[in-house]
N, C-alpha and C positions, 0 to 999 in steps of 0.2 A: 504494500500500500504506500503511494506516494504522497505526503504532505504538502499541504500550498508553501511555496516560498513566501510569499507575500500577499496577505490579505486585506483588501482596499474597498472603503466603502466612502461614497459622496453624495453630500449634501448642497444642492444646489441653494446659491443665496438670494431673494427674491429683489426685486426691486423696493428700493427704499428702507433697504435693512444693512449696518454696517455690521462686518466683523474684524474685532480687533484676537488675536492671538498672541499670550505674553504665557505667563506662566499659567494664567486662565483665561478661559472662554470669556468675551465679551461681547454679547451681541444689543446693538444698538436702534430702536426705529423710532415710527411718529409714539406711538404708545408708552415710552419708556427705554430703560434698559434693565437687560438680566446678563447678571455673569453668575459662572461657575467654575472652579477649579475643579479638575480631573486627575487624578493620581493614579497612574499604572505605569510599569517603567518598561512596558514591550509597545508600548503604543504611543504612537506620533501623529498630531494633531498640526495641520497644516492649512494656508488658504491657496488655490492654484485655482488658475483660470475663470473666475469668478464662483468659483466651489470651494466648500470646505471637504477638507480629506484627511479621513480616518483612517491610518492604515495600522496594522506590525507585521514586521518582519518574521519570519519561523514561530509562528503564533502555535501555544499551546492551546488545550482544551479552554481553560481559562480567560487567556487573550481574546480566541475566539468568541466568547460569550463578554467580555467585555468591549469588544469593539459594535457591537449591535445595543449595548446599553449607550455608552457614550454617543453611538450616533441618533439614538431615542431621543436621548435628552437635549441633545443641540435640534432637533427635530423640534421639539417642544416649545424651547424657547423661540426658535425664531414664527413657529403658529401662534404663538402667543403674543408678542409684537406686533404680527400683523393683525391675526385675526381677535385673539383675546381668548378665553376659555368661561362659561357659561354653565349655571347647573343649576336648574329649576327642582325647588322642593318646595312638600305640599305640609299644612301643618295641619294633623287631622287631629278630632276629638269626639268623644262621642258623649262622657261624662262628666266633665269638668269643663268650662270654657278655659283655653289656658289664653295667657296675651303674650306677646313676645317681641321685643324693644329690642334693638341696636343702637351700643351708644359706647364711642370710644373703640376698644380691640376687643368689646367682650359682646356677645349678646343674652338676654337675659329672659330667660321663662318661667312667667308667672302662673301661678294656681295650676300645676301639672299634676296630674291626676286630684287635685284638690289640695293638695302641700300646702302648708304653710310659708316654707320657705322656697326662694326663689330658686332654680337652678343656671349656673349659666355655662356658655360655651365661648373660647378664645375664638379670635379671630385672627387667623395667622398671616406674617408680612403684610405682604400688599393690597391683600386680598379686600372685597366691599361686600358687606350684603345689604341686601333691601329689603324689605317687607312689605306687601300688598294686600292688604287683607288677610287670605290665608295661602297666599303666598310667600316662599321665601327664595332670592334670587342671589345667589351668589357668584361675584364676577372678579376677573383681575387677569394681568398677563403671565404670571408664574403656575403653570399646574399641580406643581405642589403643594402650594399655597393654597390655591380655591381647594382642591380638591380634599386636602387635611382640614381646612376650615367647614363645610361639607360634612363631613365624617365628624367633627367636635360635635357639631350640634345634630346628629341621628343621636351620638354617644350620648348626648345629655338627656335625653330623652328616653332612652333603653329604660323598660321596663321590667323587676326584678321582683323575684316571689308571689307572681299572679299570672293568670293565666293568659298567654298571649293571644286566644283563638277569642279571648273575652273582651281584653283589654289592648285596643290597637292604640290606643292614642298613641302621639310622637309627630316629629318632622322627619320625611323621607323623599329620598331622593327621587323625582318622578320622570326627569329628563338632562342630559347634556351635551352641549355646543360647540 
């Protein structure tokens, strides 16, 4: 069985998108900027030809699974610049009315399942949410970011010691962009 000498994957950079290349990833557009540092020492990050290029050279098992993660992620951020990333959640209840406020990096849910006290969920980096009635719209250009802020707030809401086929209340994820 022969092994690739050299494994090469590119990412085309779109219009209106800068990348700078240093010791991290910087990518630049109208929306903002996102950098990332990358650390693996068989993999070479480069810009040619108006692409960026992921390669390594005699790539093990390893290298080879990390060179499709690093090209994800530079994927990511430059969708994100341009397009942005989007994640509609629904806030359901059937037995308590709950309210649920954004204010600051936190947001905050009152009267869940009839609590007394508030519970609330972070809002990470850059990330925005909205609330529309019983709407909740979480947006920003980092995926990480929206999509861990997303996840805080199902997390805050998880129901514990009752029956889930009884008790649906919570915020859940009902669509993403």
């Amino acid at each position: 069985m022969v092994e690739a000498v050299v494994l090469r994957e590119e990412i085309e950079i779109p219009e209106g998108i800068s990348v700078t290349i240093n010791d991290e990833v910087t990518v630049k557009g109208s929306k903002g900027q996102l950098s990332r540092k990358f650390k693996h020492s068989n993999i070479i990050i480069k810009e040619e030809d108006g692409n960026i290029v992921v390669e390594s050279h005699f790539p093990k098992k390893k290298d080879k699974a990390m060179l499709g993660t690093i090209r994800s992620h530079i994927n990511n951020m430059i969708i994100g610049l341009t397009d942005g990333f989007t994640y509609n959640m629904k806030i359901v209840y059937a037995h308590f009315p709950m309210s649920v406020k954004a204010s600051g990096d936190k947001v905050t849910i009152d009267n869940f399942l009839g609590e007394r006290h508030p519970r609330t969920a972070k809002i990470v980096g850059s990330a925005k949410v909205q609330i529309k009635g019983d709407e909740v719209i979480v947006t920003g250009i980092s995926k990480e970011d929206v999509g861990q802020t997303m996840a805080n707030l199902e997390q805050a809401t998880k129901i514990k010691g009752r029956d889930p086929r009884v008790f649906q209340d919570g915020i859940y994820l009902v669509s993403r962009e």
